[in-house]
KOLBA-665642 format. One line per 3 residues: their letters; for each residue x, y, z of N, C-alpha, C. Coordinates in nm, 2 decimals. Example, Ala and Ser with C-alpha at 12.3 -4.5 7.8 and 13.67 -1.06 7.14 Angstrom:
! residues 2
AS = 1.32:-0.57:0.78:1.23:-0.45:0.78:1.32:-0.33:0.78; 1.28:-0.22:0.71:1.37:-0.11:0.71:1.29:0.00:0.79
END
This chain:
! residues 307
XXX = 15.14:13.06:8.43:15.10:12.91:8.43:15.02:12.88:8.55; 15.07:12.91:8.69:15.01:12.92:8.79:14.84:12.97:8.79; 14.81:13.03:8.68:14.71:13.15:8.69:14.62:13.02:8.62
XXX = 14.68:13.00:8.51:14.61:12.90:8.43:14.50:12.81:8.48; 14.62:12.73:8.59:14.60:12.61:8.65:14.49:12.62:8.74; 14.47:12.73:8.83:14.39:12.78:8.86:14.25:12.84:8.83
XXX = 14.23:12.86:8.69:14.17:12.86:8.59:14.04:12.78:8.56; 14.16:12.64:8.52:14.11:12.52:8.51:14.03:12.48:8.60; 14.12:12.46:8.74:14.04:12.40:8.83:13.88:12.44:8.87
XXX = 13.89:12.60:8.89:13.76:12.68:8.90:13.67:12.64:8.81; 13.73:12.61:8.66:13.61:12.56:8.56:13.55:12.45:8.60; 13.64:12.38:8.65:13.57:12.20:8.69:13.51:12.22:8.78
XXX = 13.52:12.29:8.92:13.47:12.30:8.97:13.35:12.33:8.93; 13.31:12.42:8.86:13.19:12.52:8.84:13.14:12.42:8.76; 13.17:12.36:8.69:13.11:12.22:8.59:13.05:12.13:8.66
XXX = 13.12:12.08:8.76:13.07:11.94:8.81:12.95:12.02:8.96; 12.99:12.17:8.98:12.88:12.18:9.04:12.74:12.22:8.96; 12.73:12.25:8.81:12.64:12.27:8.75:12.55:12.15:8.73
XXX = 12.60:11.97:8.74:12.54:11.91:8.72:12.42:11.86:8.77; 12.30:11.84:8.69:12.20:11.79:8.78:12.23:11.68:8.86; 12.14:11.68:9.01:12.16:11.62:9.13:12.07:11.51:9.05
XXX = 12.06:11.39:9.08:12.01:11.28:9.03:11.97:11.14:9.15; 11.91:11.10:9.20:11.91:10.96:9.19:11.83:10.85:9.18; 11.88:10.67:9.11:11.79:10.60:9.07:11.73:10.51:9.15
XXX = 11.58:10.47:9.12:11.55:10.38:9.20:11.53:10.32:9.10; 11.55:10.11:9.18:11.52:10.06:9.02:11.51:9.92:9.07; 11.45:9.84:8.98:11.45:9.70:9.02:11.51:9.58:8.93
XXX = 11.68:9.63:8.91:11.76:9.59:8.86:11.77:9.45:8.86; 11.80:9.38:8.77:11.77:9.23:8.77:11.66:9.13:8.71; 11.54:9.24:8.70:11.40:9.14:8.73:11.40:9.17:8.53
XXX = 11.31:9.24:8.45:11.35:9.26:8.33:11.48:9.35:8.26; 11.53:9.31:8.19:11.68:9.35:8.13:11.72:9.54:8.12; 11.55:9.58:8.10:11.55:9.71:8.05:11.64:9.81:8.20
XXX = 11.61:9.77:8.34:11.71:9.81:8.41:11.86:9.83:8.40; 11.91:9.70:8.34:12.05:9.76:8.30:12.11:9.86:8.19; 12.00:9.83:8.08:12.01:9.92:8.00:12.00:10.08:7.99
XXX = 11.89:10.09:8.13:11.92:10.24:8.17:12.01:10.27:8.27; 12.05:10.19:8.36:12.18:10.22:8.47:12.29:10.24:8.34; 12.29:10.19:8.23:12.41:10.19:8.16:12.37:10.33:8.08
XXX = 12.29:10.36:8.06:12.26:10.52:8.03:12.31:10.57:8.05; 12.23:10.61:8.19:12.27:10.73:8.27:12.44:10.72:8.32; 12.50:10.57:8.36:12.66:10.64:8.37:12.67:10.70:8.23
XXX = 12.66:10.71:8.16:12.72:10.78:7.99:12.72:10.86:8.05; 12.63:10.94:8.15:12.56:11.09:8.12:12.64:11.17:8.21; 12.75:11.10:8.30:12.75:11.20:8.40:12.86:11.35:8.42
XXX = 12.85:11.38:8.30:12.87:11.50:8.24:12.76:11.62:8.25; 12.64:11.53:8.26:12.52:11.60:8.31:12.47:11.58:8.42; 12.44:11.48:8.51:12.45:11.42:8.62:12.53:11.41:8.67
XXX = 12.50:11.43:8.82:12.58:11.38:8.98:12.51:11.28:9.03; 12.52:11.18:9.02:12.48:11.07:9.10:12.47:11.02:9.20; 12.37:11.09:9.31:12.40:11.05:9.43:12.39:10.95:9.51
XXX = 12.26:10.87:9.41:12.29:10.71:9.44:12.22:10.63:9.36; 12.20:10.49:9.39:12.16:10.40:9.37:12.06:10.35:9.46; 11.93:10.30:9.45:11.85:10.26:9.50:11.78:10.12:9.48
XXX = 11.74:10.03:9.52:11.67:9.92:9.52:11.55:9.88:9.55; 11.41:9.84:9.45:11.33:9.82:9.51:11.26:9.69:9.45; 11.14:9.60:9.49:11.06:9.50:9.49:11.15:9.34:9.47
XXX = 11.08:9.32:9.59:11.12:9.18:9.59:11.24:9.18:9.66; 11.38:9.09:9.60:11.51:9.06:9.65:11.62:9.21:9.66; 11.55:9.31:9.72:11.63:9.38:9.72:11.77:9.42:9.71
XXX = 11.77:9.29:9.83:11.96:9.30:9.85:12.03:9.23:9.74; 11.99:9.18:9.63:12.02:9.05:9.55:12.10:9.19:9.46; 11.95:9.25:9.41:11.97:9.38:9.32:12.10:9.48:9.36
XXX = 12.07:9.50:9.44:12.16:9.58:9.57:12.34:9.50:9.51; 12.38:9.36:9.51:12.45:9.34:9.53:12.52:9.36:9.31; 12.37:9.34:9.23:12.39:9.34:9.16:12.45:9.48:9.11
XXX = 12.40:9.57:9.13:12.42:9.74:9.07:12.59:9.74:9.16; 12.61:9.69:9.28:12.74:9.73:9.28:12.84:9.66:9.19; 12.82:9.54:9.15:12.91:9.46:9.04:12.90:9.55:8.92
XXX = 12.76:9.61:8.86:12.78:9.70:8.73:12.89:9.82:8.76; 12.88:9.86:8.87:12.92:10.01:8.89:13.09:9.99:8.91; 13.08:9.83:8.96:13.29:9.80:8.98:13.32:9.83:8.81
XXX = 13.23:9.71:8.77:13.31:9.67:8.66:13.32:9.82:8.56; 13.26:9.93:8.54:13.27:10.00:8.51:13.31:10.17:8.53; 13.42:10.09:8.71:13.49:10.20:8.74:13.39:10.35:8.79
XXX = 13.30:10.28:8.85:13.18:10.37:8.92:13.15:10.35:9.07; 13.22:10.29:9.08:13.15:10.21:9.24:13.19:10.31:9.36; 13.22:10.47:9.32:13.22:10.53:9.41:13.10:10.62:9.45
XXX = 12.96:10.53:9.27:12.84:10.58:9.39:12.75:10.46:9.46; 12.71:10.55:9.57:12.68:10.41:9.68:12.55:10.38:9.64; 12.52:10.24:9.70:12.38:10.20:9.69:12.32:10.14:9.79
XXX = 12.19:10.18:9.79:12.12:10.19:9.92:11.96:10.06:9.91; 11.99:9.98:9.95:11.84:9.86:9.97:11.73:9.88:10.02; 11.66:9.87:9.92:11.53:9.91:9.99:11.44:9.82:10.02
XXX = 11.31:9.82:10.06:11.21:9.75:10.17:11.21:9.62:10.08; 11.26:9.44:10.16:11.25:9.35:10.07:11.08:9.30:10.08; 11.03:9.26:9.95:10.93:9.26:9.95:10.90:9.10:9.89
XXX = 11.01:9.01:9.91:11.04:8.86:9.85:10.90:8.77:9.90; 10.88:8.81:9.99:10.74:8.73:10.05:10.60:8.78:9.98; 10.58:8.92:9.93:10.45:8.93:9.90:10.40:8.83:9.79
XXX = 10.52:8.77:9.70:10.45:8.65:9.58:10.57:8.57:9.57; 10.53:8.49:9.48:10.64:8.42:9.41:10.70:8.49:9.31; 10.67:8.55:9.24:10.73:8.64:9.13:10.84:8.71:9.22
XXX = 10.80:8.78:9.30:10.89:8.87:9.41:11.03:8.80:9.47; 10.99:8.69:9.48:11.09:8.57:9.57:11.18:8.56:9.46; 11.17:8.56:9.32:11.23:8.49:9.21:11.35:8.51:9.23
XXX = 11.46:8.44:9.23:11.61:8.41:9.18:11.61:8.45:9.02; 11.66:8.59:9.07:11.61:8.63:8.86:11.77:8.58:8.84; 11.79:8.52:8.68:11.88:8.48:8.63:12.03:8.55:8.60
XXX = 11.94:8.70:8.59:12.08:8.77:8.63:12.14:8.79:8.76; 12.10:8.73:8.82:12.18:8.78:9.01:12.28:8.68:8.96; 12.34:8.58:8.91:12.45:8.48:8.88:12.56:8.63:8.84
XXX = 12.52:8.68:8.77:12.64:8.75:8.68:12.72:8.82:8.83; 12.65:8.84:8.96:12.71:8.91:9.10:12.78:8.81:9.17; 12.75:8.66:9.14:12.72:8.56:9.21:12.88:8.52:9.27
XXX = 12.94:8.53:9.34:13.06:8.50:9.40:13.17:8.63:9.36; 13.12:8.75:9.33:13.15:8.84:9.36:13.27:8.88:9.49; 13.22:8.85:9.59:13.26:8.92:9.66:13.22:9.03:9.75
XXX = 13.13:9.07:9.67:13.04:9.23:9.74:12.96:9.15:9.84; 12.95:9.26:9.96:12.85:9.25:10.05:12.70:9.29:10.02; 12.62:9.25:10.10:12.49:9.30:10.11:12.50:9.44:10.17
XXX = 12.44:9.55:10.11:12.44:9.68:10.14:12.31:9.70:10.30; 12.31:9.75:10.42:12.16:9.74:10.48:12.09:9.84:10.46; 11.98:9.84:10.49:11.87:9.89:10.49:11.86:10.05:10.47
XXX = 11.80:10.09:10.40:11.77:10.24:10.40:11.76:10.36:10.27; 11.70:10.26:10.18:11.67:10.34:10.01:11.59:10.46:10.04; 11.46:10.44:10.15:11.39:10.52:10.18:11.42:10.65:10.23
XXX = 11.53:10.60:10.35:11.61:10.73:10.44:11.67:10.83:10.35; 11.74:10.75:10.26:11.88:10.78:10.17:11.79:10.91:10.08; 11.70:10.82:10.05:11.64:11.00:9.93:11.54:11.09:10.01
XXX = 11.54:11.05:10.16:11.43:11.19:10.19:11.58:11.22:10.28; 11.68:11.23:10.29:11.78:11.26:10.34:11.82:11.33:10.26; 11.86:11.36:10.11:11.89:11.39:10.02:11.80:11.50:9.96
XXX = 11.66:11.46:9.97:11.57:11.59:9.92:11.55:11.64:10.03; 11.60:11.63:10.15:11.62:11.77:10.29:11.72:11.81:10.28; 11.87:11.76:10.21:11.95:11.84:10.18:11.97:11.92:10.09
XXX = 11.87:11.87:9.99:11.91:11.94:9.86:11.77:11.99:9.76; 11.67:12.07:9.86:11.55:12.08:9.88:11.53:12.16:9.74; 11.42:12.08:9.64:11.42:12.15:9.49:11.52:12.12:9.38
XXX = 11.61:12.06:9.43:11.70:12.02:9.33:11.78:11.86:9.30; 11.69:11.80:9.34:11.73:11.65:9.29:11.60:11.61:9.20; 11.64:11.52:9.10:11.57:11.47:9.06:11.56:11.32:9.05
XXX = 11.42:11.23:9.07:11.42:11.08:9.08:11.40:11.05:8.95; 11.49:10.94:8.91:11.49:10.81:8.80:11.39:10.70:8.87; 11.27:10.73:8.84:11.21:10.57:8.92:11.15:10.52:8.75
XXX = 11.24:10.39:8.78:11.19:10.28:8.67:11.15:10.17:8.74; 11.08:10.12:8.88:11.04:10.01:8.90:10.95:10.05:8.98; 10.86:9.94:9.08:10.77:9.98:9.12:10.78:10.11:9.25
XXX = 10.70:10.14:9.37:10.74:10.30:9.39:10.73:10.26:9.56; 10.76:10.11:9.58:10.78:10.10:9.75:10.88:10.18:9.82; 10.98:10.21:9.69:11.02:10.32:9.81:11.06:10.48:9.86
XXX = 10.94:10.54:9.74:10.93:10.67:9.73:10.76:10.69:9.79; 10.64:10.57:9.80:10.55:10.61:9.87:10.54:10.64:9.98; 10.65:10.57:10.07:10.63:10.66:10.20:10.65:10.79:10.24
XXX = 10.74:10.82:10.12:10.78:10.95:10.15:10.65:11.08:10.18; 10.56:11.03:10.14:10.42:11.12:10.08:10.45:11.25:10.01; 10.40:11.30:10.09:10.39:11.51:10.05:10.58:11.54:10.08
XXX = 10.72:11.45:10.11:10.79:11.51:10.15:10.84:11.50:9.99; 10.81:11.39:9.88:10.85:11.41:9.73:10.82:11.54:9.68; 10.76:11.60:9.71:10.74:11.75:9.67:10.87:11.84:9.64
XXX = 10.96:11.78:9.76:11.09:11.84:9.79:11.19:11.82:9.66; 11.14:11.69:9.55:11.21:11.68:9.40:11.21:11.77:9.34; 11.26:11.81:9.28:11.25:11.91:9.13:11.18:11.84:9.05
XXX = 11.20:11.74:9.04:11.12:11.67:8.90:11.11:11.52:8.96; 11.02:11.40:8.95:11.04:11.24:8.93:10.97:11.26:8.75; 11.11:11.17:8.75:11.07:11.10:8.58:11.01:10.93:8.61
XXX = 10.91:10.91:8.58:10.87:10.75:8.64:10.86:10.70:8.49; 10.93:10.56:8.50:10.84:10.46:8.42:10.75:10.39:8.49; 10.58:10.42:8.46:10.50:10.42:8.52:10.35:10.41:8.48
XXX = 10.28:10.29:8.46:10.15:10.34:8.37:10.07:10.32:8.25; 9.97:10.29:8.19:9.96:10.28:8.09:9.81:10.41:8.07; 9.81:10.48:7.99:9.75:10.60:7.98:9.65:10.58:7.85
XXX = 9.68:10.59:7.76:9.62:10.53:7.63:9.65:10.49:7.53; 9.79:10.39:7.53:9.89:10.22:7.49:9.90:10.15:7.59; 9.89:10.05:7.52:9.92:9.96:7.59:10.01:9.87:7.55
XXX = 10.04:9.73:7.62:10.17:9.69:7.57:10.22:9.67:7.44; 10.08:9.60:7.36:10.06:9.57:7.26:10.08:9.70:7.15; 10.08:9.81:7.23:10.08:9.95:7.08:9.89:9.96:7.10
XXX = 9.84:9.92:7.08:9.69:9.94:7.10:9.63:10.03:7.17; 9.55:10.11:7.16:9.45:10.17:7.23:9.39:10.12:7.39; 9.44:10.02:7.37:9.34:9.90:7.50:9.47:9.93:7.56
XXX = 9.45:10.00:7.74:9.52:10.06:7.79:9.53:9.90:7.91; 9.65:9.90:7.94:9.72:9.80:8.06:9.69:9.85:8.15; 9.70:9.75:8.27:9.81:9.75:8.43:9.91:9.72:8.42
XXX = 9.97:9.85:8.38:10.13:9.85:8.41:10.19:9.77:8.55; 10.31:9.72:8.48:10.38:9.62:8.57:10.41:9.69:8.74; 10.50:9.83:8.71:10.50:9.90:8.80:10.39:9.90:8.91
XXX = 10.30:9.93:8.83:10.20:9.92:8.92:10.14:9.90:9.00; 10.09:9.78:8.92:10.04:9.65:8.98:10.14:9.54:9.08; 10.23:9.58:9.08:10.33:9.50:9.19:10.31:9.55:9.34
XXX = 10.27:9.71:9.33:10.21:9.76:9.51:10.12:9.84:9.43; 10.04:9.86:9.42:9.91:9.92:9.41:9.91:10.00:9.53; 9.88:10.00:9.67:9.84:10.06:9.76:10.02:10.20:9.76
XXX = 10.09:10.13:9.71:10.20:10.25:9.70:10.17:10.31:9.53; 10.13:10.25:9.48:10.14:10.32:9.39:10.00:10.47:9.36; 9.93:10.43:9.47:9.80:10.50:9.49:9.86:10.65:9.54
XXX = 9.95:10.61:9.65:10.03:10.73:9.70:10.08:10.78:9.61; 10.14:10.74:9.56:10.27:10.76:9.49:10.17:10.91:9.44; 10.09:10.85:9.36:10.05:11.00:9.21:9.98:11.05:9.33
XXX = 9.95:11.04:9.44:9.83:11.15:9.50:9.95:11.24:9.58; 10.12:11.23:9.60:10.17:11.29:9.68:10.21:11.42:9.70; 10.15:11.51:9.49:10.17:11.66:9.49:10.33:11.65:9.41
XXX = 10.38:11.57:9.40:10.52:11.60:9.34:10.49:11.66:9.22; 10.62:11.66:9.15:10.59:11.71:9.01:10.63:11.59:8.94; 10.53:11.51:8.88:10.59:11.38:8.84:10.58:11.36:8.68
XXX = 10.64:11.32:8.62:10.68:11.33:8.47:10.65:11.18:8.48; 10.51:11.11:8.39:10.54:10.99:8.36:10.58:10.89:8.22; 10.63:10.85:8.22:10.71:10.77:8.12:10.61:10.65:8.09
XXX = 10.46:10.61:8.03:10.40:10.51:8.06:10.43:10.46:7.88; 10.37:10.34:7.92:10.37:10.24:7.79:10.36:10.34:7.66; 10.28:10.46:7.66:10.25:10.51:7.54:10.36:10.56:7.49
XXX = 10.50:10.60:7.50:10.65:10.64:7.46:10.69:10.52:7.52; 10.68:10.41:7.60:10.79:10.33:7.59:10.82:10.17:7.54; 10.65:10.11:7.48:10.67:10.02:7.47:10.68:9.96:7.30
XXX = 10.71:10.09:7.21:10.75:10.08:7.10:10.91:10.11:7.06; 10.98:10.13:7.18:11.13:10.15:7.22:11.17:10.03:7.22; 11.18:9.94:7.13:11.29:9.79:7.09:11.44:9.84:7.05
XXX = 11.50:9.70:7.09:11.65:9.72:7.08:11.69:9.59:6.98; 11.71:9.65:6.87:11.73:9.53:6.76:11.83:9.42:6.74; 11.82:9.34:6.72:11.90:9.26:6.67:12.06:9.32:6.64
XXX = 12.04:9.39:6.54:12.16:9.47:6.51:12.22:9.59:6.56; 12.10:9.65:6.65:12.24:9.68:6.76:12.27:9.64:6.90; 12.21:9.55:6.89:12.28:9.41:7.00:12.39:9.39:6.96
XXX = 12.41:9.35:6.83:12.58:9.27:6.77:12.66:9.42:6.74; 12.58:9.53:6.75:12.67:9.68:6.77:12.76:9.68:6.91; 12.62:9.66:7.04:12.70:9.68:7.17:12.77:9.53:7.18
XXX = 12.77:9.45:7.13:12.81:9.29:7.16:12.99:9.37:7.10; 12.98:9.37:6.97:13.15:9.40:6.91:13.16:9.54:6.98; 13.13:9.62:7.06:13.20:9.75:7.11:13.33:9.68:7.20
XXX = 13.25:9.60:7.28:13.34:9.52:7.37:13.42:9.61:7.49; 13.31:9.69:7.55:13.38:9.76:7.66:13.32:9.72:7.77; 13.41:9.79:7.89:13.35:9.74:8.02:13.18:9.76:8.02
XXX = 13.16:9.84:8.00:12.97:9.93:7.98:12.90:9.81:7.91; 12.95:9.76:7.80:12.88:9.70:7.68:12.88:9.53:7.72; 12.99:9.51:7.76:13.00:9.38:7.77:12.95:9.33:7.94
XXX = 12.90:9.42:7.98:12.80:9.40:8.14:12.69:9.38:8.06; 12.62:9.50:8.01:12.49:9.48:7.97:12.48:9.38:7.89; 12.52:9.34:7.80:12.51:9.23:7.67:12.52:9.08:7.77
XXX = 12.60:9.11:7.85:12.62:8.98:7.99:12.50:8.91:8.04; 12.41:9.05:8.09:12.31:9.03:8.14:12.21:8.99:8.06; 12.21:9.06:7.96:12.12:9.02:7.83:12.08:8.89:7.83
XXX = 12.22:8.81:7.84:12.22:8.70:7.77:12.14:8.60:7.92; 12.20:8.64:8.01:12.14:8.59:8.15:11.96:8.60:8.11; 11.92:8.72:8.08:11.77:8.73:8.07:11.70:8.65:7.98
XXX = 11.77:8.65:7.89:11.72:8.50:7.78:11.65:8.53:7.72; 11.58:8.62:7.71:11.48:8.65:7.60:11.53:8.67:7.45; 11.46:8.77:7.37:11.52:8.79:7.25:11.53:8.95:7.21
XXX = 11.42:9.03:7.22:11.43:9.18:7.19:11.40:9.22:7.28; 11.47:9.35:7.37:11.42:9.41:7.49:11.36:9.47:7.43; 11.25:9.52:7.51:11.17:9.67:7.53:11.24:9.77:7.60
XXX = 11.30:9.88:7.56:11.39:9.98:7.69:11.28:10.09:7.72; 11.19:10.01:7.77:11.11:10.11:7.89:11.17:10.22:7.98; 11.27:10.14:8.04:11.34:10.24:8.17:11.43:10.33:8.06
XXX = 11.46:10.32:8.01:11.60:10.43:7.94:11.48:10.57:7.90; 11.35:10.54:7.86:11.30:10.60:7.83:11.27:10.74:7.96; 11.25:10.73:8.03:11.23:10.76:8.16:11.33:10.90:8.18
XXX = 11.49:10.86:8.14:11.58:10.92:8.14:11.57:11.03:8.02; 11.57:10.93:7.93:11.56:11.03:7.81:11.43:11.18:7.79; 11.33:11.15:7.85:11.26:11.28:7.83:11.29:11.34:7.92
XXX = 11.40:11.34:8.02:11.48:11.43:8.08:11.59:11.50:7.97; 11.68:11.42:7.96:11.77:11.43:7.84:11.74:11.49:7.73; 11.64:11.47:7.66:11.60:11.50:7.50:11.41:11.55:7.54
XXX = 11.40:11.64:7.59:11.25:11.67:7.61:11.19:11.71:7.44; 11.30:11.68:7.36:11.21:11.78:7.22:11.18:11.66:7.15; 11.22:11.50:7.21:11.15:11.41:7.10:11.00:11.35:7.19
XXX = 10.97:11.45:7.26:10.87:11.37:7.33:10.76:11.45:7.31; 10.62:11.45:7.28:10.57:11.53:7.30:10.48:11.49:7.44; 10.39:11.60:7.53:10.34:11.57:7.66:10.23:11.65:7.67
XXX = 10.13:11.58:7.77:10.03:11.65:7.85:10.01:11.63:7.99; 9.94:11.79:7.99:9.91:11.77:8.17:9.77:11.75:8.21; 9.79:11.66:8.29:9.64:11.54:8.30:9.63:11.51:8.49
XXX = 9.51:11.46:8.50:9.53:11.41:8.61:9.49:11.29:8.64; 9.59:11.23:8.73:9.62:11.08:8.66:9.55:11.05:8.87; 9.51:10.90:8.83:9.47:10.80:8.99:9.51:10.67:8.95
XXX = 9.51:10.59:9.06:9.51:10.43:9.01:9.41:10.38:9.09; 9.33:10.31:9.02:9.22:10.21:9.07:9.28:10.12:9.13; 9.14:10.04:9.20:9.19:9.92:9.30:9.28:9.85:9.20
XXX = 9.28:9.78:9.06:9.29:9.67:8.98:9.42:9.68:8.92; 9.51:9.90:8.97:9.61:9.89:8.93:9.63:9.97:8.80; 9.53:9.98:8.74:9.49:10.09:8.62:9.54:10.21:8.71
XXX = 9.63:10.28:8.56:9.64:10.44:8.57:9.53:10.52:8.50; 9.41:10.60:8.58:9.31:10.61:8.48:9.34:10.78:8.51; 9.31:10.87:8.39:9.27:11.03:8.39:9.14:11.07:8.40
XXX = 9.17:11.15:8.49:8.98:11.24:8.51:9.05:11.35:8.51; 8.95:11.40:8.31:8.89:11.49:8.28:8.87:11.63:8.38; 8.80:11.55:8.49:8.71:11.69:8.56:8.81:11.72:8.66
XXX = 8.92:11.69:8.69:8.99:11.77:8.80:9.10:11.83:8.74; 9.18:11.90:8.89:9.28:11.98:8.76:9.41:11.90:8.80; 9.49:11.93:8.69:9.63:11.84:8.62:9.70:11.83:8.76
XXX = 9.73:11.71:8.83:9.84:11.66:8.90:9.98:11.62:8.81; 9.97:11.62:8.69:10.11:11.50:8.67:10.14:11.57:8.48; 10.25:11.49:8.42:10.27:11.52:8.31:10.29:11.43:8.27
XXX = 10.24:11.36:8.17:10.22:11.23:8.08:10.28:11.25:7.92; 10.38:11.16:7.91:10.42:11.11:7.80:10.33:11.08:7.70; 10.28:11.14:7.57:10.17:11.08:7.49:10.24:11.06:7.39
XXX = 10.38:11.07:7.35:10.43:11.06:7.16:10.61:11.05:7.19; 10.61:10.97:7.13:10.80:10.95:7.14:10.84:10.96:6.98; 10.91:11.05:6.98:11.05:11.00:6.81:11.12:10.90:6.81
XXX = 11.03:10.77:6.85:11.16:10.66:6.89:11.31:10.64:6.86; 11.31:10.65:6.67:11.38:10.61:6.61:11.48:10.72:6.61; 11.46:10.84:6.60:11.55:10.87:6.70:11.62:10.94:6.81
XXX = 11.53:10.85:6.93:11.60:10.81:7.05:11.63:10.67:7.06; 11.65:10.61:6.99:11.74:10.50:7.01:11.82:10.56:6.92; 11.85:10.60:6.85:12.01:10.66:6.76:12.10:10.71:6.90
XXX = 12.02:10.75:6.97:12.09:10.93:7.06:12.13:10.77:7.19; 12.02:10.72:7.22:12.09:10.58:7.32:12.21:10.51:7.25; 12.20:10.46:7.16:12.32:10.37:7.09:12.42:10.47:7.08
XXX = 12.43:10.60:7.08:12.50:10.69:7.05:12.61:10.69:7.14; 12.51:10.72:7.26:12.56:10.71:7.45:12.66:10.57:7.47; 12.58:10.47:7.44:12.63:10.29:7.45:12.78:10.28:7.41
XXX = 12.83:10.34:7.29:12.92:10.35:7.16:13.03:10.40:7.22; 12.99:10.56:7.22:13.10:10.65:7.24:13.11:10.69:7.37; 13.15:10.62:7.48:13.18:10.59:7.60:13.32:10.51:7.61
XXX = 13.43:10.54:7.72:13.51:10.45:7.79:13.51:10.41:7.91; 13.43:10.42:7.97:13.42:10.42:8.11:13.45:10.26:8.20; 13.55:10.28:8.21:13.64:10.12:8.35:13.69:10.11:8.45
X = 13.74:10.03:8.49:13.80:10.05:8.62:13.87:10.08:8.61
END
């Protein structure tokens, strides 16, 4: 019996050290598709270690205060989260009291201080080649890092528009990411990492329907009834799940198809490719949407995760 027990434990052990190192940066609060992938990735952490939480553009600490309320309410709040550079002054958009910070709003949680930036080049000096970045919002706080992102294993970015655009079209965007720091996001692709991008062309034909809204609405668990919460805070009517996207061609690389390209951003915030140099980056050009949203609603569903 004793032998057993022992057994076991060595298996968990050996399990939970097999998981990939992970952590997200994100700009939780501002469009809905953020909660939708924080509520991913906890599904996942059977494959992920979570080492943190991250915050970036605009009200940092707002977000900051929001990801710790998702991570109570779903019996997660033992991973930490780290605020990053507030950026509330560079516009009005940035300053916004986005409608979901109410759902934190007399919470209780403190404001987390300063240090998203420290927290992941702390992390890729500890764990040099083997973390990987979730970045779904803009990149204030992975451009300083410069040439030390190198030290990732992989960044998955939602990031870009390549050749879609929001519309599905040919007629390529400035991605939102983007265009919120431009001068970071210049760094960002010139820093040598190995960066995997997630741009409009796989993510802006990823809708979340009507019907399985009233899927995660009657699941009614702690997971489902945060995000459906927030939903309803955001007001809109169909998300786009841009960011889950990000995760998933980590997750499911065989519904994606990709190229290696070399990607820059113009003054204006355009992700543009030149032909004549050689490949910096890995671009998303084709998604099986339909099903990867089966394999997401799958994750949403068959979950219990609470306090």
């Amino acid at each position: 019996m004793k032998k057993l027990i022992l057994l076991l434990l060595i298996s968990f052990s050996m399990a939970a050290q097999n998981r990939q190192k992970v952590i997200f940066d994100c700009d939780l609060g501002d469009d809905i598709d953020d909660a939708y992938a924080l509520g991913y990735l906890l599904t996942l952490q059977d494959r992920y270690e979570i080492l943190g939480i991250t915050t970036c553009y605009g009200r940092t600490e707002d977000r900051a205060i929001l990801a710790q309320k998702f991570l109570a309410v779903t019996g997660e709040n033992h991973i930490p989260v780290y605020v990053g550079k507030n950026t509330s002054k560079s516009s009005d958009r940035a300053n916004w009291y986005a409608d979901q910070f109410y759902w934190a709003k007399g919470s209780g949680l403190t404001k987390k201080p300063q240090g998203a930036t420290d927290f992941i080049r702390s992390q890729l000096k500890k764990y040099p080649g083997e973390v990987i970045i979730f970045s779904v919002g803009p990149v204030t706080n992975l451009a300083p890092l410069g040439a030390e992102l190198q030290k990732a294993k992989a960044i998955y970015a939602m990031f870009g528009s390549f050749k879609i655009g929001y519309d599905g079209s040919t007629k390529v965007d400035a991605e939102w990411n983007v265009t919120c720091d431009i001068p970071s996001a210049k760094a960002f692709v010139q820093s040598g990492a190995n960066i995997i991008y997630a741009g409009l062309d796989v993510t802006a034909m990823v809708k979340l329907s009507a019907e399985n809204r009233l899927k995660l609405l009657m699941r009614q668990s702690p997971l489902t009834s945060a995000m459906q919460g927030l939903y309803v805070l955001w007001g809109q009517e169909t998300p786009t799940l841009f960011d889950p996207v990000a995760i998933g061609m980590e997750t499911n690389p065989e519904l994606f198809t990709t190229e290696k390209v070399h990607v820059y951003v113009d003054d204006k915030g355009f992700t543009r490719l030149d032909p004549t140099k050689p490949a910096n980056a890995t671009i998303g050009t084709s998604i099986k949407h339909t099903e990867f949203i089966q394999k997401l609603m799958h994750q949403y569903v068959y979950q219990n995760l609470q306090p």
